[in-house]
N, C-alpha and C positions, 0 to 999 in steps of 0.2 A: 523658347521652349520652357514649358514650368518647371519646378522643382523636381516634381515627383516624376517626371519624364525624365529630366535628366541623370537621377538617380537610378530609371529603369536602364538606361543606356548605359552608363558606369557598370552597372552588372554585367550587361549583354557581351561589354568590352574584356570583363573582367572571364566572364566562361570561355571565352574565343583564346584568351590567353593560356587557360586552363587547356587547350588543343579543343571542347566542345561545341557542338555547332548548336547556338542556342535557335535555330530551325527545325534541327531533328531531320528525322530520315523516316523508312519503310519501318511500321512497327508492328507484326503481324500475330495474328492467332489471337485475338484482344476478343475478352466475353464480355455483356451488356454488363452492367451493374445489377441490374436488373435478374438476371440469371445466376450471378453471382450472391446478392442477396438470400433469392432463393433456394442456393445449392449448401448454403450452411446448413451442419448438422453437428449438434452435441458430440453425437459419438464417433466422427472423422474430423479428429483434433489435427490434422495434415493435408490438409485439403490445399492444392497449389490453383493458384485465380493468377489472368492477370488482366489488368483493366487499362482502362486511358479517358482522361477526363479533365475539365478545367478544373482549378484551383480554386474554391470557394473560399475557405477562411485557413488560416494556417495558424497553430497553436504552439514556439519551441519553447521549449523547457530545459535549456542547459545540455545536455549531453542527448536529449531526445526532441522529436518534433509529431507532433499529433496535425493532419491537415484532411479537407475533407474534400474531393473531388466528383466533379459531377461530369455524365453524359446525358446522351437524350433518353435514358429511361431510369436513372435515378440519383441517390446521392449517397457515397459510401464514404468511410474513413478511412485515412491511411494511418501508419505509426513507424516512424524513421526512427530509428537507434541506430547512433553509432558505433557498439560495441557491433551489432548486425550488419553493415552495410560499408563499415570501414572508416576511417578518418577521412582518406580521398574525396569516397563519394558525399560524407555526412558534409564536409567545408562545401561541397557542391549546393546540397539543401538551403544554405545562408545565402546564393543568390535568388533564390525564387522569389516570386512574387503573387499575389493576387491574380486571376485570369492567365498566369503562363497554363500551359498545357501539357499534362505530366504523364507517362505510361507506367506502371505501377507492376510488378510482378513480387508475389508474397505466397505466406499462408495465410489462412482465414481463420479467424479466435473471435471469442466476445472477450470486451473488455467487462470490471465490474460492475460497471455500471449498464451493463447489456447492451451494448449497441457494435454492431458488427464490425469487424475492424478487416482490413489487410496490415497483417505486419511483414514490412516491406523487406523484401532480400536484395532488393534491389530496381531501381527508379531512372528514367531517362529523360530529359530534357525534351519534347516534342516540337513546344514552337515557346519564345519567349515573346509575352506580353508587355509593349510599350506605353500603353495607355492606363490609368488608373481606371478600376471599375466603377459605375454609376453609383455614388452614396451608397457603399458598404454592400454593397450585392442586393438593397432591397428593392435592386428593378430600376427603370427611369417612372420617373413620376408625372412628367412634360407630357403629356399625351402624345400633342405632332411630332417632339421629338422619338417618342415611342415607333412612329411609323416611318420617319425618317431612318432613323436610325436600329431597321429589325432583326438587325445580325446582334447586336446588343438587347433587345426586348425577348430574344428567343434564349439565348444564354442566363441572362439573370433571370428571366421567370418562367418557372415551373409549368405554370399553368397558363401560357401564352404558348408554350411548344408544345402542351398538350390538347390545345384547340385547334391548331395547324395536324398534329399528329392525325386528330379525328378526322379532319377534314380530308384527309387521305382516305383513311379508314373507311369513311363514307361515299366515296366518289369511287372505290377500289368496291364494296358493297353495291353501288347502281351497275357498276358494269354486271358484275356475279350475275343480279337479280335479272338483266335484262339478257344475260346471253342464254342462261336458262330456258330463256324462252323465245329461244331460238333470233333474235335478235341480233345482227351482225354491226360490228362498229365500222364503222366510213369516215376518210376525211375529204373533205371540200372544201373548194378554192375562200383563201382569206382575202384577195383580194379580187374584185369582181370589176367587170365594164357596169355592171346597170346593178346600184343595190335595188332589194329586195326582201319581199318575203316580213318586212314589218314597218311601221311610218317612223323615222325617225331621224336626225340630220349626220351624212355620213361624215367619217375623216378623208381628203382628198386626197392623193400621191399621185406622181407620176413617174409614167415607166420610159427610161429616155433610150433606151435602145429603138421601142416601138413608137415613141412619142405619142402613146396618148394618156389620158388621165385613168386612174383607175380608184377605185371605192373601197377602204376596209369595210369588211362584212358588217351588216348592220343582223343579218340572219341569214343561215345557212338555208332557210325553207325550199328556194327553188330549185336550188341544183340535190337538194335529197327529194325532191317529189323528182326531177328527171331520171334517179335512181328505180325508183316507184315504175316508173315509165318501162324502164328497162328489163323490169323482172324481179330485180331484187324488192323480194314481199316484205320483212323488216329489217330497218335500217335506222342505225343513230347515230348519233354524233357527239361528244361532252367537246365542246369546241369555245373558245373566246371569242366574243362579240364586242363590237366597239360600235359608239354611237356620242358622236360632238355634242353631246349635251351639259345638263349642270350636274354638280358632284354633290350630296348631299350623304346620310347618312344609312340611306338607302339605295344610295346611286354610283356606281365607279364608271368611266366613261369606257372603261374596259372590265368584260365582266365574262364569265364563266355560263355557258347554256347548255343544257342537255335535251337535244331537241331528237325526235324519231318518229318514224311511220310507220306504221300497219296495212299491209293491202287489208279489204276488204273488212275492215273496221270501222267505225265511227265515231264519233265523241263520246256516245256512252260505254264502248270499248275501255275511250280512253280514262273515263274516269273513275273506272274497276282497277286498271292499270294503277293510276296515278293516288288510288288510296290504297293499294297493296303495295305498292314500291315505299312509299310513305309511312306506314303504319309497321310493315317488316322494319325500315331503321329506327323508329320508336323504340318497338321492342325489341332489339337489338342493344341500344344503348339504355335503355332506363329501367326496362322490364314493368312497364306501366304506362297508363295513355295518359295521366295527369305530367304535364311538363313543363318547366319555369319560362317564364320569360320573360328577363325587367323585372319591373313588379306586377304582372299577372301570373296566371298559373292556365293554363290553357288545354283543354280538354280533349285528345285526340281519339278517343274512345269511336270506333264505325258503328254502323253506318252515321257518315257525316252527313250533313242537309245538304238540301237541294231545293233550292230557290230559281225563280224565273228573274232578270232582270226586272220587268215591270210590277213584279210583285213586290221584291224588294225595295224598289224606289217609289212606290205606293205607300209599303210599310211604312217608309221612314222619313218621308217628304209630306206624306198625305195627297199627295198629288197623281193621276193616274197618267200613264204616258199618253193616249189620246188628248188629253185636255192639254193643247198647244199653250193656251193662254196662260194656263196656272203655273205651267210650266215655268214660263217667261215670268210669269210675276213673284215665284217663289225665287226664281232666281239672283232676280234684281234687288229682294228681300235679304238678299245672300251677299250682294255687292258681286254677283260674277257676270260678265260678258253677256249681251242676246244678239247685239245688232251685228244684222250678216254671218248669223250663226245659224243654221238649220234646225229642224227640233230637234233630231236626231244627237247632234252633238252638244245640245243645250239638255237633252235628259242625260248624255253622257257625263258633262261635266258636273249635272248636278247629283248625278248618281255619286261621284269622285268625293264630291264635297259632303255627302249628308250618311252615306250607306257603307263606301269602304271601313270608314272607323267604328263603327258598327260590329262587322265580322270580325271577332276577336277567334272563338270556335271556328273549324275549319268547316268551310262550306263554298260550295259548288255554286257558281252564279251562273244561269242557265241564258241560251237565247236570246243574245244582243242582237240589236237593230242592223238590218244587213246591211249597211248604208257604211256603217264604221268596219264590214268584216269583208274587202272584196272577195279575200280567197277561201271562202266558206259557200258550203250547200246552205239552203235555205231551209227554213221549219217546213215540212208539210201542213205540217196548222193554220199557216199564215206567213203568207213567202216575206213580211216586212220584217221579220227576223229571221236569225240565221245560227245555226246548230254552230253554239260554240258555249264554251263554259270557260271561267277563270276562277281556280279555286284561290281565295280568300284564308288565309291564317294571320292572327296577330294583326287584323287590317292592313297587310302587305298580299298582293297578287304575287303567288309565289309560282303559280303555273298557267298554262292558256293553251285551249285545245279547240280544233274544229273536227266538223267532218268536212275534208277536204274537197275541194270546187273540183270535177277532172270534166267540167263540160267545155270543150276551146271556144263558143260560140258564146256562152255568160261569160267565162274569161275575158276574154278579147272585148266584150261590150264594157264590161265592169273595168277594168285599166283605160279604155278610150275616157271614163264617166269621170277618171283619176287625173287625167292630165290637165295641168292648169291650176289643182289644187293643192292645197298643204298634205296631202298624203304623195302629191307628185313629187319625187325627190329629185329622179336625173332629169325629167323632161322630155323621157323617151319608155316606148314599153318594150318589155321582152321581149323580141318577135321570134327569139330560141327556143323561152321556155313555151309558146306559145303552139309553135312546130311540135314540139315534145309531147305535150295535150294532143294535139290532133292525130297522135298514131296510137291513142289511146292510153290513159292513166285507170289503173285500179281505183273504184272506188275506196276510202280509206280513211282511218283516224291521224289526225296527227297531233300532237305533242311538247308542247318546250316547258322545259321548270328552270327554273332559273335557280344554279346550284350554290349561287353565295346566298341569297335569301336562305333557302336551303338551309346550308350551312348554320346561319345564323340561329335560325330555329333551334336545330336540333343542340348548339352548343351554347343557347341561352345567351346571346350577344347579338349588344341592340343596335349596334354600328356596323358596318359592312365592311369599316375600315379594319373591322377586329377580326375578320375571317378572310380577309387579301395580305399577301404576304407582304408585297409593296407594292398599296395603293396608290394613285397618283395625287399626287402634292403641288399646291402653286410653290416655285423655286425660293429659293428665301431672298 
């Protein structure tokens, strides 16, 4: 045990003696700091507060103690005198520490120096802190420690509990916006027999009562289209999605979806939807469409663009999607994969490569190749694409919509065309959701944004790991 632990324990030892439980008890009727700040006034010199908060720094001076205590909406001063508070309790104050946890009940004054004070009538012990805080309260500085360790990154910093707070704030906002509009929230199964609903490699478990394997969700999409089925015309879900992939700065193998459907909508439903849901949290938090990101500034200002797929990968490739060859050749240009790759997903990946870092402004990418979208209606214009859009901010695909497939006869052909290939996950198709389809599905829009992107955006953080509470970590 270090020094300064041992010393925290000699205290701990030392209040227990005193009959105090340096644990503390039920401490009730406790107002924000925050409310309290605001509730001072010059001319209510009697104003009774009482708070509860960690112990940020502590200042004694002989006969008195100045300390300053924080909760989750701010940080106020206390002021211990013991001609006030008694000898009893003041020899109490000489055990605290840095990070114990203090409840506070006073009047509220400025000092001369103006900064709002509780002067204390009286103070309790809440919980006693064992651990010394991280280099003097100014936060951990260790990054992976930072996310290790978030019960410690949310107490010492301000502005790590006030990007989690938003993040509340905002996810509490999609609901508002979407029930509005008549929109009902659903939950569905996290763990499925057949994933579904997106290409990606699931986490496996098994269920040993029933003995068989089952799949964490890789996307809720099929069992909310069986909703769809059933009558219920909107439906969402903000639900956790898990997919065994790699962890990147943009990736948590577990991640947060806001996914939902519309009867009798379509993609461009959805993308009226998806830049008013969007543009209300803009302004909401910034009160302007100009917003930082990193080091850009990004321009949310609508109507946002709308590009076609092959326009855009024209744009910026030079290369037209018909021309299989150029394709191939620009890609190879690139160092990326062709052999035993279709065009289709040889414009895909070159689209990945040349066009997403491109969309910085938010924009709609229009009509992908039906070949990568099984469960989409096709263009009228030309059935080799297929009504679906992914809107683009900051070069991150933050959302993905179609207009959703309800024919069971393209269904069923399009999953037969799936098996056997990298989109094949279990090796078997739906034949539930498939039954489901054939008693007839609303035509309809569907929907997923993905709410840590999300997140990210709106609170100007460029890691994903800055907007998950506790990201997943390789163990140390």
């Amino acid at each position: 045990m270090e020094k300064y632990e041992q010393e925290r324990f000699a205290k701990l030892q030392k209040l227990r003696e005193k009959g105090i439980d340096p644990f503390g008890g039920r401490y009730d009727n406790v107002q924000s700091i925050q409310s309290i700040l605001e509730s001072y006034s010059p001319e209510c010199d009697d104003l009774k507060v009482k708070a509860a908060g960690r112990i940020m720094t502590m200042r004694p001076h002989g006969k008195t103690v100045f300390l300053d205590i924080r909760d989750w909406t701010g940080k106020i001063q206390v002021y211990i005198k013991r001609d006030k508070t008694g000898e009893e309790a003041f020899e109490v104050s000489k055990l605290l520490d840095l990070g114990d946890l203090l409840g506070v009940e006073g009047v509220l004054f400025k000092t001369r120096t103006g900064e709002t004070t509780i002067f204390a009538d009286s103070f309790t012990l809440l919980s006693k802190s064992l651990l010394n805080p991280p280099e003097k309260w100014h936060g951990l500085k260790d990054v992976e420690l930072r996310h290790r360790q978030r019960y410690v990154d949310l107490f010492t910093s301000p502005e790590v509990m006030q990007t989690f707070l938003k993040r509340i704030q905002i996810i509490k906002h999609i609901r508002t916006f979407l029930d509005e509009k008549d929109f009902v929230e659903v939950e569905t199964p996290m763990m499925q027999p057949i994933p579904g609903g997106a290409v990606a490699r699931p986490f496996i478990t098994h269920h040993n009562a029933l003995d068989i394997d089952l799949y964490l969700r890789i996307a809720p999409e099929l069992y909310l289209k069986r909703l769809l089925v059933g009558g219920m015309e909107r439906v969402y879900e903000i639900n956790r999605n898990f997919r065994n992939e790699g962890i990147s700065t943009r990736h948590n193998p577990e991640f947060t979806m806001m996914e939902l459907y519309q009867a009798y909508s379509d993609y461009n439903g959805m993308m009226e939807l998806t830049e008013g849901l969007i543009i209300s949290l803009v302004e909401k938090l910034y009160g302007s469409y100009e917003i930082p990101f990193g080091e850009i500034t990004i321009d949310m200002k609508p109507p946002w663009r709308r590009a076609t797929f092959c326009d855009l990968l024209e744009e910026h490739s030079g290369i037209k999607y018909d021309d299989e060859e150029g394709l191939i050749r620009k890609s190879k240009e690139l160092g990326l994969e062709t052999a035993g790759i279709d065009r289709d997903n040889i414009a895909n990946n070159l689209f990945e490569e040349l066009v997403e870092k491109a969309l910085v402004n938010p924009t709609f990418v229009l009509d992908y190749p039906t070949s990568i979208c099984p469960l989409t209606k096709t263009c009228e214009y030309d059935p080799r694409f297929a009504q679906r859009f992914e809107l683009y901010i900051a070069s991150m695909e933050v959302a993905n919509s179609y207009s959703e497939l309800n024919d069971s006869i393209d269904q069923d052909k399009r999953f037969h065309e799936q098996l056997g290939t990298e989109a094949d996950i279990a090796g078997k198709i739906d034949e539930d959701f498939l039954t489901a389809l054939k008693y007839g599905m609303p035509p309809a829009g569907g929907l997923g944004i993905g709410i840590d992107r999300l997140i990210m955006l709106l609170t100007n953080k460029v890691s994903i790991r800055e907007v998950v509470l506790f990201p997943l970590l390789k163990p140390k």
